[in-house]
Each structure stands twice: as structure tokens, then as C-alpha cells.
ZAPA-277946 format. One line per 10 residues: their letters; for each residue x, z, y of C-alpha. Coordinates in Angstrom, 1 decimal, decimal comma, always signed. Each point is the difference from the previous one (the first is absolute). Layout:
BEGIN
A) X/Z/Y | ...
***
This chain:
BEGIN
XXXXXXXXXX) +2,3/-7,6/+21,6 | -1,9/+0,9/-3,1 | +0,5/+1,8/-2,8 | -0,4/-1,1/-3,7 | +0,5/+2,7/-2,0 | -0,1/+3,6/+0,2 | +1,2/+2,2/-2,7 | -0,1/+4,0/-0,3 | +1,4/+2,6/-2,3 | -0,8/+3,9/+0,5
XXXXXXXXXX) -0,8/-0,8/+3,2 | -2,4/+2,6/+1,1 | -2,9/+0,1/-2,2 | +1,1/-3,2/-1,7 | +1,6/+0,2/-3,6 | +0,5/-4,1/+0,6 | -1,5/-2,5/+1,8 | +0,2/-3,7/+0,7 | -2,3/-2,2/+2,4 | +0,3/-3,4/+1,1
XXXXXXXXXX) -1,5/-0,6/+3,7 | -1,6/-2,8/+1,5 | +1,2/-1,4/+2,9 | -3,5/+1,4/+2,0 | -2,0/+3,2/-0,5 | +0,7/+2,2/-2,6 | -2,4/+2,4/-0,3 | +1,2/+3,4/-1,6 | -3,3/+2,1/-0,7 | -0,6/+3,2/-1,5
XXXXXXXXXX) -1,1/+3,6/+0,5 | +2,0/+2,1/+2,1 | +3,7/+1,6/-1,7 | +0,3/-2,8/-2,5 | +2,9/-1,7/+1,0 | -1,2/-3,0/+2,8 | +1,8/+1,4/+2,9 | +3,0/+0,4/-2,6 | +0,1/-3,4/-0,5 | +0,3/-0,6/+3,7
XXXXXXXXXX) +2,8/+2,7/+0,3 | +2,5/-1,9/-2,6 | -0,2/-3,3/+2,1 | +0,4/+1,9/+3,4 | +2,6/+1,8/-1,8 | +2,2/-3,1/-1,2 | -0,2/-1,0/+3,5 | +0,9/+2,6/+2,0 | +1,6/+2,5/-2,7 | -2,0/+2,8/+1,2
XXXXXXXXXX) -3,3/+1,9/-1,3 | -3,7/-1,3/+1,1 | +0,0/+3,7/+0,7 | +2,2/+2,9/+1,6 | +1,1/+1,3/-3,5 | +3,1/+0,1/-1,9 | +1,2/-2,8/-2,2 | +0,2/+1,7/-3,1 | -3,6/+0,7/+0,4 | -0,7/-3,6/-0,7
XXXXXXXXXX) +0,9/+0,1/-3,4 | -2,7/+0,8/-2,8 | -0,5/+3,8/-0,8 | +3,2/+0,4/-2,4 | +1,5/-2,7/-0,2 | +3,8/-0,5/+1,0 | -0,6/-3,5/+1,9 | -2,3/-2,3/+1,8 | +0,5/-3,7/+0,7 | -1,3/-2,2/+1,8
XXXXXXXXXX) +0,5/-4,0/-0,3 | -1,1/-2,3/+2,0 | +0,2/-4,2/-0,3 | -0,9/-1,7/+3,8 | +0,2/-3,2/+1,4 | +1,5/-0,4/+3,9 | +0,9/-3,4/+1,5 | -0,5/-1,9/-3,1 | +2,7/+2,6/-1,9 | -1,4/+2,4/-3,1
XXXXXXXXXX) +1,7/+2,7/-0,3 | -0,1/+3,6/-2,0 | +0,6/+3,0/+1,3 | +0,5/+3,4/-2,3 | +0,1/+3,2/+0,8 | +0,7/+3,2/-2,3 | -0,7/+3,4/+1,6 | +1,5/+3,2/-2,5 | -1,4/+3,6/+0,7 | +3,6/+1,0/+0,7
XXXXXXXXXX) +2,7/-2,2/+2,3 | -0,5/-3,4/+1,5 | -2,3/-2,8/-0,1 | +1,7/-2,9/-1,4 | -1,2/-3,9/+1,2 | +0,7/-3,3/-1,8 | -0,8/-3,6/+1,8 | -0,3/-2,8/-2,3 | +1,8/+2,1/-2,8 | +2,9/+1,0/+2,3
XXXXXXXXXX) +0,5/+3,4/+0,9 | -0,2/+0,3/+3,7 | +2,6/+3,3/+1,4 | -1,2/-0,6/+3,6 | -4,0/+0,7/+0,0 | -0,5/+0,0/+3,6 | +0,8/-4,0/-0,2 | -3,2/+0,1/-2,3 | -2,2/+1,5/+2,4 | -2,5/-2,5/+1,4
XXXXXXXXXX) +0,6/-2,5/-2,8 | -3,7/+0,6/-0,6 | -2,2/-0,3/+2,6 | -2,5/+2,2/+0,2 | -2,9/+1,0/+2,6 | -1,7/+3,1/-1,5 | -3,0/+1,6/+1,5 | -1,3/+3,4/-1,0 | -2,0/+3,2/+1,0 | +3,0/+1,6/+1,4
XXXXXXXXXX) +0,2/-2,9/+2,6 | -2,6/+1,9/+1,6 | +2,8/+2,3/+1,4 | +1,2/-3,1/+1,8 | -3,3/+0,6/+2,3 | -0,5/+3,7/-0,5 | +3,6/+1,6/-0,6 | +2,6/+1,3/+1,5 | +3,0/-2,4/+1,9 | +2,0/+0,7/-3,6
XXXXXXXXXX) -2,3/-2,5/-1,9 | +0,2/-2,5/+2,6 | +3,8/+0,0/+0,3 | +0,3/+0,4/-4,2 | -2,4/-3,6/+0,1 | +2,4/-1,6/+2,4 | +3,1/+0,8/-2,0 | -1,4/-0,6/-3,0 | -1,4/-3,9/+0,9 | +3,4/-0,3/+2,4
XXXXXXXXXX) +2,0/+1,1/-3,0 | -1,6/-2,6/-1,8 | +0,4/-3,1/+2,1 | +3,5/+1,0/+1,2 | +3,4/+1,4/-2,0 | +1,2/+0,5/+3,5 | -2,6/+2,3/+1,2 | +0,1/+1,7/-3,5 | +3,9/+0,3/+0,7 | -0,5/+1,3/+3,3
XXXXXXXXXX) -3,0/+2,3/-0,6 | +2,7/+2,1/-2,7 | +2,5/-0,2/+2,3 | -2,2/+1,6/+2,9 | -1,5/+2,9/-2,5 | +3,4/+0,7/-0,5 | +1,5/+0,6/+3,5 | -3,3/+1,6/+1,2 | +0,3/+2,7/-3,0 | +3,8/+0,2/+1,0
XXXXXXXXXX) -0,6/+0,2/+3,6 | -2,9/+2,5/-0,4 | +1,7/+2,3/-2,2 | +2,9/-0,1/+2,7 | -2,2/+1,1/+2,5 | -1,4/+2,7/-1,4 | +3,5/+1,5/-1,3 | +0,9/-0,1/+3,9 | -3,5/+1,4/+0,9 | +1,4/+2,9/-2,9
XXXXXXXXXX) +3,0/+0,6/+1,8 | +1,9/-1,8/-2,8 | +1,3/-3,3/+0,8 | +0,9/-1,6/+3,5 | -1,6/-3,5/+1,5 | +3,5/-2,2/-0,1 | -1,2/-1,9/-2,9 | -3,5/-0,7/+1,5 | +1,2/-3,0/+2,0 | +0,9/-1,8/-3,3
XXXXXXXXXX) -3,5/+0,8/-1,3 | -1,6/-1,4/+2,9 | +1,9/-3,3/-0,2 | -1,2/-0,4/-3,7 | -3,6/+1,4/+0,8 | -0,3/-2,4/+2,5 | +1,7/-3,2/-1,8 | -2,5/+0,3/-2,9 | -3,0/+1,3/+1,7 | +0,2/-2,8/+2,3
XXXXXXXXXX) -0,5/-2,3/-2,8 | -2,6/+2,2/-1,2 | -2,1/-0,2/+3,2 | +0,5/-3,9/+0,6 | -1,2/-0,7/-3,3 | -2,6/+2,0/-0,3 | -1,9/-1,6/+3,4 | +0,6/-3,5/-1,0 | -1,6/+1,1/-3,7 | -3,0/+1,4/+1,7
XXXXXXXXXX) -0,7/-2,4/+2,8 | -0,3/-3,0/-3,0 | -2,1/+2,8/-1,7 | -2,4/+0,0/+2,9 | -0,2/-3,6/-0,2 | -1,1/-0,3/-3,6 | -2,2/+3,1/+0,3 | -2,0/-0,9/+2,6 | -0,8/-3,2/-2,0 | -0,9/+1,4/-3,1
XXXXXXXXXX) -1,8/+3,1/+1,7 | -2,3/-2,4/+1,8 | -0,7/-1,8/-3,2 | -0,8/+3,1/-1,7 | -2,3/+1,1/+2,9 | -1,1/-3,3/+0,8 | +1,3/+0,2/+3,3 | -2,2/+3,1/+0,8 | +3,1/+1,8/+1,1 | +3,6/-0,2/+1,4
XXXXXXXXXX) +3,0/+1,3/-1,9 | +3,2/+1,2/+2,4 | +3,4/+1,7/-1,0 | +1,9/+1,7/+2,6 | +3,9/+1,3/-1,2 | +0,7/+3,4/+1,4 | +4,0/+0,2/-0,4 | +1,5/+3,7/-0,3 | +1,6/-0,5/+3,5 | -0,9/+2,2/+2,9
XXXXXXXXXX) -2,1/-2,8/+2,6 | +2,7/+0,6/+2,5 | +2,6/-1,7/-2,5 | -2,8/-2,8/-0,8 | -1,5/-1,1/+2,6 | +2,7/-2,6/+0,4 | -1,1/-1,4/-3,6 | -3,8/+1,1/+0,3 | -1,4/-0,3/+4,4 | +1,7/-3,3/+0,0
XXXXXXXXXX) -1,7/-3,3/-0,5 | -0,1/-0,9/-3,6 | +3,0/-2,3/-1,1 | -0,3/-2,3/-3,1 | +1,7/+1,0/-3,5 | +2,8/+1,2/-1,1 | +0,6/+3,1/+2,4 | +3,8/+0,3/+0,6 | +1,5/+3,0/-2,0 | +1,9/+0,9/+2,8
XXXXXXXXXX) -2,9/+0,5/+1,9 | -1,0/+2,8/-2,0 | +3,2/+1,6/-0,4 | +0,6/-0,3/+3,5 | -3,7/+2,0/+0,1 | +1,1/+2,1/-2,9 | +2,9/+1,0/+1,8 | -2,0/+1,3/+3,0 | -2,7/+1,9/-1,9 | +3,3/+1,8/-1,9
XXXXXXXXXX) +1,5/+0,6/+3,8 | -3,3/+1,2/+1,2 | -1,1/+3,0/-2,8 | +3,8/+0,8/-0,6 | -0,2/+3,5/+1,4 | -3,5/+0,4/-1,8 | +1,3/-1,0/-3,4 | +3,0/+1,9/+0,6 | -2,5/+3,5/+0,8 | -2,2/-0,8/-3,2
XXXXXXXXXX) +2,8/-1,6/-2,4 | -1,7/-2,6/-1,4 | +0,1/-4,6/+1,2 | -3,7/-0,3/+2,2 | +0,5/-3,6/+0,4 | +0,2/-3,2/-1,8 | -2,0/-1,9/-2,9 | -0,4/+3,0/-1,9 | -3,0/+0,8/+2,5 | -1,3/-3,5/+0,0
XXXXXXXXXX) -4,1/-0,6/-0,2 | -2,1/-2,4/+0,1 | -3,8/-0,3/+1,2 | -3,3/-2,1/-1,2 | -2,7/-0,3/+1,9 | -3,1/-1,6/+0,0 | -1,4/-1,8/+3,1 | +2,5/+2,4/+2,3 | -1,2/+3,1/-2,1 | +2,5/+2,1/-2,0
XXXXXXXXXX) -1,7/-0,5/-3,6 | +2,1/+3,3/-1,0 | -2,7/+1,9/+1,9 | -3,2/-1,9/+0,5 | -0,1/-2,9/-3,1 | -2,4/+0,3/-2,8 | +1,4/+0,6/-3,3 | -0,8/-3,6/-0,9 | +1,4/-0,9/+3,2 | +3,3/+1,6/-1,0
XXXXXXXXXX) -0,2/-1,5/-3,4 | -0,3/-3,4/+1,9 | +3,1/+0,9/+2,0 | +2,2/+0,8/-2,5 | -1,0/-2,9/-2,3 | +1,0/-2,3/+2,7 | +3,0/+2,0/+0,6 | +0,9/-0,6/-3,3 | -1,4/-3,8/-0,5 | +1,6/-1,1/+3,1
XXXXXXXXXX) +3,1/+0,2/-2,3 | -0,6/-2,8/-1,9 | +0,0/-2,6/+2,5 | +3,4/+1,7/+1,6 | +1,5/+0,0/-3,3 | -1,4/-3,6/-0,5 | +1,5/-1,2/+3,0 | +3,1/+1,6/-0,2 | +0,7/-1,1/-3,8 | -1,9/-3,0/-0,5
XXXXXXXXXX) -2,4/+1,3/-2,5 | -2,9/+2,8/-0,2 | +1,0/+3,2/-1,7 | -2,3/+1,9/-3,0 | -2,6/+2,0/+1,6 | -1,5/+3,4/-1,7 | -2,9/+1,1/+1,2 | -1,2/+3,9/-1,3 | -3,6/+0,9/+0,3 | -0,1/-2,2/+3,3
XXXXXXXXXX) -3,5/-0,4/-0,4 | -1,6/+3,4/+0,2 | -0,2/+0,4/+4,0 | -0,4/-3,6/+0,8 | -3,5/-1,7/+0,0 | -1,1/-2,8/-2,0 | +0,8/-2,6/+2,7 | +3,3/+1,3/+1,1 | +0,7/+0,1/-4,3 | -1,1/-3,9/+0,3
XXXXXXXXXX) +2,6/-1,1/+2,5 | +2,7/+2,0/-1,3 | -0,1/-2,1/-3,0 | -0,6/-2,8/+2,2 | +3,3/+0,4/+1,3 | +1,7/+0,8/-3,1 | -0,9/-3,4/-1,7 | +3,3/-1,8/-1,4 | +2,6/+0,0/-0,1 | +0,2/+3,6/+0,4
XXXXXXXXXX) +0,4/+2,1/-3,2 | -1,9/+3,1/+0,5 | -0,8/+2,7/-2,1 | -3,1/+2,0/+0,6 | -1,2/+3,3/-1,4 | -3,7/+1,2/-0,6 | -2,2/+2,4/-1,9 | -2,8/-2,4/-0,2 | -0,5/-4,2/+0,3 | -2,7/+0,5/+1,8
XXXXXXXXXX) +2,1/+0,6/+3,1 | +0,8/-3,5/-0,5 | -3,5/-1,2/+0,7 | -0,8/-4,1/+0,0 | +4,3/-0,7/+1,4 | +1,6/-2,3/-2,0 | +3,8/-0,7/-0,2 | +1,7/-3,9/-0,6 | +1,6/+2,4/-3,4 | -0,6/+3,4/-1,1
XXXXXXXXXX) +0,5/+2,4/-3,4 | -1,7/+2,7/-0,3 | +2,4/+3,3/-1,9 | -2,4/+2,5/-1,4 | +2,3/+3,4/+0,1 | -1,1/+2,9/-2,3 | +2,5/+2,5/-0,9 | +3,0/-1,3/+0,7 | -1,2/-2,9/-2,1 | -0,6/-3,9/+1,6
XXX) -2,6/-2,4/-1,1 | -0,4/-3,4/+1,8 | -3,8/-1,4/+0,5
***
């Protein structure tokens, strides 16, 4: 995967802007609020067709201005390809492939592969279960239609069943219709649940690799999956002995289907679902040691950067190729050796795109290729 081209019109702080990449480091370097991390956003964007950022999507179009776009020309599996996208201030976002106007987005989704690693990944280490479960769905969204499919489908019966609940808690509505609910929350959350294990236990594999090349084997990088089951329910799935991939989906909706039986009467007193994937966690730890509570802040960092890297040989595997890495202010919490084999390990033929406020950061590491994008302004001046 690489891209060739990138194109922006009142995009953010850009009026208009074209760069064409190497297929190594691109270096995108500037003071802080003049556009690098932009940049970044409006490739993650024509990837995933969301915001870098939890914001609205008419707040990335340029102050006054009735439309952004974004255009994008790529290479996968020996194919170029060009992807448009035109967001307006008012109504819908409107997406063009190779000149054709595409009505069905969500196929689009993916068709750009991305692995994007920010500040906010800290929250992957520090935060609360919500970030962890938004970074599975968002990555399982990615690399699956059906778990995308399924994942709308389950929001939509949990909100249904929830809502049910708490009209009967009212005194308003009866239960009779809660037996349906329960079919479909368990149908789709068993998918959920299946998926997400197998996703993270190939995670754990490529981020222990590239944690003990970042730390030079110093330390030992484990993710343990906390399902939003009661244990009772699990421990058929989780105090047996470890059985290879794929997990049976009816395994979990048989354990789904327990946990729903078992905290009935308590969901009924509070009116709200207390079991399922909408609860999920996950935990990192460092040599047994949870590094929510006792990591350094560089440790962390180093966590959630292999979180995040150990994407690329996932995606690699799974697809055949690497996918375009963006890298924002990496650098800042990780010392100059751990910088070193980070780059080490993003040699060819993965694209990356880096941000920084100063070269220096980059020391004595060379790249096989590299360009170097001077941002000021809005504005983009290659070296």
C-alpha cells in the first residue's frame, strides 16, 4: 500500500495543498498549530471516514468555507487508484472511486490502510474501558464488513433493549418483547465477542515482538481480554485450557446466554443490559505488572506504540501488503535509542508519515528514502 498523491482543499487550515510521498519516511516538520497533524488527519480520514479527532465533520472544513475535499491517489496490490471525497457544511459527505460516485460508503471503509498512532493512544494505557473497546471497533471495523455489520446491528438492539427495560422499570411497558431482544443481542454479540478475542490474541503476538524490539528485550509485553460476562458465564471460555483459533461463535452465545440468565432479575431492578461486549476491556501489562498503574510515562508511550505498530504486520499478513503508517509527535517520550529502532523497524516497504517540531529528533537515523515537508501556515515546502 502506498500513497502517491495527496491533494487538499479547505481542509482545515489548508486553502490547497498537494504533496507527493515517498514510498519511506516522510518527514512533516513544523512548529506546533501549523497544519502537520492535519495532514495526517485527511489520510486517516479517507481511510476510515472518520475525524483524527472526536469532533464534528463540518469542523473539518476551512473557517467559511462551504466545502472541504479531500483526494487521495494510492497504490494496493499493484492497482492505482483515486479516491475523492467532498465534505459540505450542511448534509452529506459525498465519495467518488476512480471517478464513480460510490452510494454505499461503508464498502469504502478500509480501502486505505491505515495504522495511526497519536497522543490520545495514551488512553489505550491510561483510560477508561471506553477507549479500549472504541480501538477494537474501530481496527475490527476496519479489517472486517462483517464485524462492522454486526457491531450496528448490536448498538441497535442494545439501545432497543435498554430503552425497553427501563420503560418496564417506569411502569410503562411489559417484558413480552424482551425474549426477541435477547435472541438478537445474543446473535450479534456473539459475533462481537469471537472476533474480538481472535483480533487481540494475533495482537499479542505481534506486540510482543515489536515491544521487545523497541525495549531491546528489557521487558515483556502481555494482553489479557476481560469480556463483559459475569466469570460464572466465562469460565467455560476463560478456566479452560487454551484452544487454538478461531473460537466457535456458539460458544460465546452459548456463554452470552448464561450471563443474560444469570443478572436477569438485576437488570430487570435497574432497567438497563449489564452484560455483553458493550462492557468489554482489555489489559497491558508489563512483566506481569498492570502498566495502567505502575508504568512510566515512557513506558506507556512504548505500550501503546506497540499496540498500535503491531498492526502493521496483522494487516500485512492478513492482506498481503504493509499498510501507511502516521506517526504524531512519537518522539517526544521515547529516548534516543528506542527513536533508533523504531525507524529500524519502519525501513521499507512501509510508508510512514512522521510528525516533528524539530529534525533534530531525528538524530544520525537514516531511512532507504525520505522527503522532508516543511509546514508553515497552512503552507508546504519540500526540502
Amino acid at each position: 500500500m502506498q500513497v502517491k498523491q495527496l491533494r487538499l482543499r479547505n481542509f482545515r487550515n489548508y486553502t490547497q495543498a498537494q504533496i507527493e510521498p515517498c514510498a519511506g519516511l516522510n518527514v512533516l516538520v513544523g512548529a506546533n498549530a501549523q497544519g502537520k497533524t492535519n495532514l495526517l488527519e485527511a489520510l486517516y480520514y479517507a481511510s476510515t471516514f472518520r475525524p483524527l479527532r472526536l469532533v464534528r465533520e463540518s469542523d473539518l472544513i476551512r473557517w467559511g468555507e462551504q466545502e472541504a475535499s479531500i483526494k487521495v491517489r494510492f497504490v494496493q496490490q499493484g492497482i492505482e487508484e483515486e479516491l475523492l471525497i467532498r465534505i459540505p457544511t450542511e448534509g452529506k459527505r459525498s465519495v467518488w472511486l476512480n471517478e464513480q460516485h460510490v452510494s454505499r460508503q461503508s464498502d469504502l471503509i478500509g480501502r486505505i490502510k491505515v495504522v495511526c498512532f497519536t497522543a490520545q493512544d495514551l488512553l489505550l494505557i491510561r483510560g477508561e474501558p471506553a477507549e479500549r473497546r472504541r480501538f477494537l471497533d474501530n481496527e475490527l471495523s476496519l479489517l472486517s464488513p462483517r464485524y462492522l455489520y454486526s457491531l450496528v446491528q448490536y448498538r441497535r438492539c442494545l439501545e432497543q433493549r435498554n430503552t425497553l427495560l427501563h420503560a418496564h422499570l417506569e411502569g410503562h411497558a411489559t417484558l413480552e418483547s424482551l425474549p426477541e431482544w435477547d435472541m438478537q443481542l445474543v446473535k450479534y454479540g456473539a459475533r462481537l465477542l469471537s472476533e474480538r478475542r481472535q483480533f487481540l490474541e494475533q495482537l499479542q503476538q505481534f506486540a510482543n515482538e515489536v515491544h521487545a524490539l523497541l525495549t531491546d528485550g528489557s521487558e515483556a509485553f502481555q494482553l489479557r481480554y476481560e469480556p463483559g460476562l459475569p466469570r460464572k458465564s466465562r469460565s467455560l471460555l476463560l478456566d479452560a485450557e487454551p484452544v487454538p483459533l478461531p473460537y466457535k461463535e456458539e460458544e460465546w452465545a452459548h456463554a452470552l446466554q448464561a450471563a443474560l440468565r444469570e443478572v436477569q432479575s438485576e437488570e430487570i431492578r435497574r432497567g438497563m443490559t449489564l452484560v455483553g461486549p458493550h462492557r468489554d476491556d482489555f489489559r497491558i501489562s508489563i512483566d506481569g505488572y498492570d502498566a495502567r498503574l505502575f508504568a512510566s510515562q515512557g513506558q506507556q508511550r512504548t505500550c501503546a506504540l506497540s499496540l498500535r505498530l503491531a498492526q502493521i504486520p496483522l494487516l500485512k499478513k492478513r492482506f498481503g501488503e504493509s499498510p501507511v503508517v502516521l506517526l504524531d509527535d512519537v518522539f517526544s517520550d521515547l529516548d534516543p535509542e528506542r527513536r533508533m529502532r523504531l525507524v529500524k523497524f519502519l525501513q521499507p516497504p512501509t510508508q510512514t508519515f512522521l510528525t516533528c517540531t524539530d529534525l533534530s529528533m531525528l538524530g544520525d537515523m537514516s531511512f532507504e528514502e525520505t522527503i522532508i515537508f516543511h509546514i508553515e501556515g497552512g503552507q508546504i515546502h519540500r526540502d
